[in-house]
N, C-alpha and C positions, 0 to 999 in steps of 0.2 A: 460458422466461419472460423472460429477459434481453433476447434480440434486439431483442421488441417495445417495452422500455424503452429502448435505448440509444440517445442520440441524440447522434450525432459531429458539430460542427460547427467552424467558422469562418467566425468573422464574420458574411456574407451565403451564402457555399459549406457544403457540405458536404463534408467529406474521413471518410477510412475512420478505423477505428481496426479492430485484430489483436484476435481474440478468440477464445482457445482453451481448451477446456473449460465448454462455456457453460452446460452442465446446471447444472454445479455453484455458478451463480450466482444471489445474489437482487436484484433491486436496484427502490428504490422512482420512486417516482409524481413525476415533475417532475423529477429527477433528468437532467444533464447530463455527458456525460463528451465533450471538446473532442477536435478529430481528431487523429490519428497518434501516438493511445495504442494500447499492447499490453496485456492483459489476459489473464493465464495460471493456471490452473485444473490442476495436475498431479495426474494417478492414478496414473500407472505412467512410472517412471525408470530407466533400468539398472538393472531385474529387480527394482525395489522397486516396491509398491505405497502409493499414501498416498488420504487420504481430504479432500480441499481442500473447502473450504464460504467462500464469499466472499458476505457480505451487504452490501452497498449502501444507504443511508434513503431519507428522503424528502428531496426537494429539497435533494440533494447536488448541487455543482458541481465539479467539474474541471476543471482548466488541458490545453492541449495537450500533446503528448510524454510524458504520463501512464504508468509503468511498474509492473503489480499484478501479485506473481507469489506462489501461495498451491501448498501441498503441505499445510498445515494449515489456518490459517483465517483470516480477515480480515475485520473487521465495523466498518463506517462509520456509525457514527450518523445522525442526523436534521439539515440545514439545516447541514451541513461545505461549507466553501470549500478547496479545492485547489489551490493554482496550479499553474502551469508547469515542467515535467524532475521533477517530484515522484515520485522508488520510493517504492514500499511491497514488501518483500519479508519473508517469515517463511520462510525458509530459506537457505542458500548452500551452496556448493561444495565439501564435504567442509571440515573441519579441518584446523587447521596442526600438522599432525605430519609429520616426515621421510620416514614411508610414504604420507601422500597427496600430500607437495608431488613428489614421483618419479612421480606419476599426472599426465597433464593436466587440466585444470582441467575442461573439459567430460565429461572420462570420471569424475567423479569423485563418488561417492552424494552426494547434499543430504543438508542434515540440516536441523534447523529448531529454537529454542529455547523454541519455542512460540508462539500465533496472536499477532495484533496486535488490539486492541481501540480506536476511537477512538472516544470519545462525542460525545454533540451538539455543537452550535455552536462546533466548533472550526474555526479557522483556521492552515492549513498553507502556510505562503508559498512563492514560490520557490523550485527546485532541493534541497528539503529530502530524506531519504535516512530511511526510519523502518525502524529492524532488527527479524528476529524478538524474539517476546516480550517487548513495549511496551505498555502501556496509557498512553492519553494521557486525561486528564480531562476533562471536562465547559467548554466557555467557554475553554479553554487556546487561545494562541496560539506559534505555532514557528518562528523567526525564519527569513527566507532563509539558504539556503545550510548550514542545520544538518544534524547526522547526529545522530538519534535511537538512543541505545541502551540506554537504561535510562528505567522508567515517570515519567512527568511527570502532579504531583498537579491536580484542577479547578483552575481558575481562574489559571492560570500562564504568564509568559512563560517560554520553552525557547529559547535560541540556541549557538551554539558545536559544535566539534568536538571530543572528543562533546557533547553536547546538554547545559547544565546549566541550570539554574534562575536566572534573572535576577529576577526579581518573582514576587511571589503576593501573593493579593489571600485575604484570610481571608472 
């Protein structure tokens, strides 16, 4: 269903965008995702199985160098802006315990804290970084260069490392 949705551009070109797991994606009608984003869909990791579901809205845009990487799940609301070098990841590379950091990092199980959820007409700036198990609310905006690790309520600015709450609008 994906392929026929995704449309990678720049500018007046076209460039590719990496899309792996594509079954496992939904993505809506008008919906933009810019070139030389990667998009990854994982079932099976060192000998673990997971079950990835990435839904996409309508009339999503995305920035170039775009990075989505699901083992559980990841759901983009309705009329989202994304800019540019923007993860979104809902998993990483095993935990920091003395027995995994003795593992290399790519040999090392994912884990994942649970999906990301972003609701409609959010805006995600620049270089922004959103961790497993985040819900971002409705109208919220997230300032460049933030790292997302804990839920941000409607209607909210989010900036900072980690991501805290500058304004809300009741």
């Amino acid at each position: 269903m994906c392929g026929l949705n995704i449309l990678c551009m720049k500018y007046a070109g076209y460039f590719p965008c990496d899309l792996v797991g594509g079954e496992y994606f939904e993505i809506g009608d008008k919906s933009i995702i810019a070139g030389n984003s990667v998009l990854e869909a994982i079932d099976n990791l060192h000998g673990c199985s997971y079950t990835p579901v990435v839904k996409i809205g309508k009339k999503v845009n995305i920035g170039e160098y775009f990075n989505l990487t699901a083992v559980n799940s990841i759901e983009i609301g309705n009329n989202v802006l994304i800019g540019r070098w923007v993860t979104i990841k809902d998993n990483s590379h095993g935990s920091f315990s003395k027995e995994e950091l003795d593992i290399a990092p790519i040999e090392r199980k994912v884990i994942s804290k649970g999906g990301i959820f972003i609701e409609d007409n959010v805006w995600i700036c620049d270089k922004v970084t959103i961790c497993s198990g985040v819900h971002i609310g409705k109208g919220s905006v997230i300032a460049a260069n933030a790292v997302v690790t804990k839920d941000v309520p409607p209607y909210s600015l989010a900036g900072g490392v980690p991501a805290k709450i500058i304004k809300h609008i009741e």
